[in-house]
PAMARMAR-518968 format. One record per residue (C-alpha): residue in one letter; y, x, z. Coordinates in steps of 0.5 Angstrom, whole numbers, plus 500, padded with zeros to 3 digits. Layout:
PAMARMAR-518968
AYXZ ...
//
This chain:
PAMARMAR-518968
X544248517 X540253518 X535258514 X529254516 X531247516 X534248507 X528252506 X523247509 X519251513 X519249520 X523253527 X517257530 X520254536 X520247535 X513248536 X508245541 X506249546 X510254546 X511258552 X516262557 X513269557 X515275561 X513283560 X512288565 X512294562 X516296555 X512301552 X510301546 X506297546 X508291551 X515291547 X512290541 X507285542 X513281546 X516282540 X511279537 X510273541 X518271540 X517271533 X511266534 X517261537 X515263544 X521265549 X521273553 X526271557 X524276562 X521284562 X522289567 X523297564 X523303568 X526308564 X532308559 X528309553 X523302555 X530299556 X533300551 X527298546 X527291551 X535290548 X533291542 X527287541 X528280546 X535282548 X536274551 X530277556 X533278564 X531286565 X528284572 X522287577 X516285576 X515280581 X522276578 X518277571 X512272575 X517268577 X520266570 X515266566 X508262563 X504267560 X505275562 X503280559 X502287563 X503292559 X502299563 X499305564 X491304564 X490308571 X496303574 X494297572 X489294577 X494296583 X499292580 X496287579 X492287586 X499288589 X503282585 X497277587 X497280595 X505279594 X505271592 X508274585 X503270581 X501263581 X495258579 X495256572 X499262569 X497266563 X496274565 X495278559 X494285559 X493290552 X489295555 X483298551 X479300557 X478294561 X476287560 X478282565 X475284572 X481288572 X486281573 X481278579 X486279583 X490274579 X484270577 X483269585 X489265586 X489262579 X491265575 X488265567 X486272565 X486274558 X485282554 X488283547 X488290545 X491291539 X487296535 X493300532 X498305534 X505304535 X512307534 X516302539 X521299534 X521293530 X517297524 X511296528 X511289527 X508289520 X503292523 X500286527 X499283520 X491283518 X491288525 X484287529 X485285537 X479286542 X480280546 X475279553 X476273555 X473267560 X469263556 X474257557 X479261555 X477264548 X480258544 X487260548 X486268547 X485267539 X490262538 X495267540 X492274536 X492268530 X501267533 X501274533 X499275525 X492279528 X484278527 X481276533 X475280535 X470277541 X469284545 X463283552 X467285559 X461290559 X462293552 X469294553 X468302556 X464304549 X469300546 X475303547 X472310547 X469309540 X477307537 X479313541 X474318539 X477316531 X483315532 X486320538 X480325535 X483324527 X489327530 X487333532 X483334527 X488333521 X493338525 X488343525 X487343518 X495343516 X495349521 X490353517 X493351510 X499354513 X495360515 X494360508 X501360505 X501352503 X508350504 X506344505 X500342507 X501334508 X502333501 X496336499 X492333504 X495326503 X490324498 X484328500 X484324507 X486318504 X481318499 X475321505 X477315510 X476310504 X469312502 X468313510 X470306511 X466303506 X460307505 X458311512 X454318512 X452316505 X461319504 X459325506 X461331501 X461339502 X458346503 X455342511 X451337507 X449341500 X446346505 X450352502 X450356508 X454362505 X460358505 X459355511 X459363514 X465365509 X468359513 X466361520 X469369519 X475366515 X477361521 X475365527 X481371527 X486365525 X483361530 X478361535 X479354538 X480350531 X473354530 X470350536 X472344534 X469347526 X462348529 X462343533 X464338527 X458341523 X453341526 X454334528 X454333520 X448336519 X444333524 X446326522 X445328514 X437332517 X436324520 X438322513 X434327509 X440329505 X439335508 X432338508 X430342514 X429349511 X436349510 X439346516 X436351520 X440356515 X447352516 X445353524 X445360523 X451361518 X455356524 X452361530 X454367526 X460372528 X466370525 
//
């Protein structure tokens, strides 16, 4: 007798619906929310890998999948999601339906943050059911990603009829669908990249000056600080703001800019590009007075 059956709890795979789903692309991403769905009870029973690494993540994560080309993967499957490279995805796609790869009736889902559902017209054209899920998370690759799902937010585009589907499998998958307009998808996904890619360089930049300055390791001291700053900003906005920007302390700012500028001019670029950025939004918020402001202006345009 199985786990399941002793304990009660249901086979994920004894439910209603459940589907033949293929992967085209092993990436991080395509790999995990193929994962994902297995762990929903659904089958991946094909998935197509270019690379070692992308076929080693595909035997460790649904190793009864045939490992086969992209059409034979269409050919197999219910519902396939089309995990590559943004810039590859609309020729894929449109060389898949020209071929006959893709049938009416099939799902066909892709997790790209830049684009909609207009990207699968080709398939949609020959009846095709397009759905968009974007998991708003960064993976590694490996299993541990998968507790990242859970409480995870997906931007899903989807046709109208189909907006029941799309949200059924974010739900399977342990995400919180989020209905995101076909036309809104570029300024969505340049606001999470503008986040999350642009938070990375900017912690690094700051780990590399503490460096600079002797702490030996910078990561633990910043843990708190950024964990705390994140926190605040999530929860209270421009209000969060701390620091010499937003008090108007011009003499700082100036000590910063001479202190940055010999260790690092591009990390000083990116220092008076985020301060005046912090004081034009605190001027708009009258946290900060204009007098000062014109002050803090001349400070971050002083010689370093």
């Amino acid at each position: 007798m199985t786990g399941s059956a002793m304990s009660g709890a249901p086979d994920p795979g004894s439910r209603p619906g459940r589907l033949r789903v293929g992967v085209v692309g092993t990436g991080r991403v395509g790999s995990i929310l193929g994962a994902a769905l297995a762990a929903a009870g659904h089958t991946v029973v094909a998935a197509s890998a270019v690379s070692d690494a992308a076929r080693a993540r595909a035997e460790a994560l649904f190793p009864a999948a045939a490992l086969v080309p992209p059409p034979e993967v269409f050919d197999a499957a219910d519902l396939v999601l089309v995990a590559v490279p943004d810039d590859a995805l609309a020729d894929l796609v449109a060389g898949l339906a020209a071929t006959g790869a893709v049938r009416a009736g099939q799902l066909v889902v892709h997790p790209s943050g830049r684009y909609g559902v207009r990207v699968l017209d080709p398939a949609t054209r020959v009846g095709a059911l397009p759905l968009a899920l974007h998991p708003v998370m960064t993976f590694t690759g490996t299993s541990l990603d998968l507790g990242r799902l859970v409480g995870c937010s997906f931007g899903v585009t989807a046709p109208d009829p189909l907006r029941p589907v799309a949200e059924a499998l974010v739900l399977e998958m342990g995400g919180e669908p989020v209905w995101v307009q076909e036309s809104a998808r570029p300024l969505y996904h340049a606001a999470l990249a503008h986040g999350s890619n642009h938070l990375v360089t900017l912690v690094a930049q700051t780990m590399d000056l503490l460096t600079e300055a002797g702490v030996a390791d910078p990561g633990r001291m910043l843990a708190p600080l950024l964990g705390a700053a994140l926190d605040n900003a999530l929860r209270s906005g421009d209000a969060a703001t701390t620091g010499p920007v937003v008090r108007g302390d011009a003499g700082t700012v100036l000590d910063h800019v001479r202190a940055v500028g010999p260790v690092s001019p591009e990390i000083l670029a990116t220092y008076r590009a985020l301060a005046r950025a912090t004081a034009d939004r605190a001027l708009a918020s009258h946290r900060l007075r204009p007098e000062a402001a014109e002050a803090l202006l001349d400070a971050l345009a002083g010689e370093p």
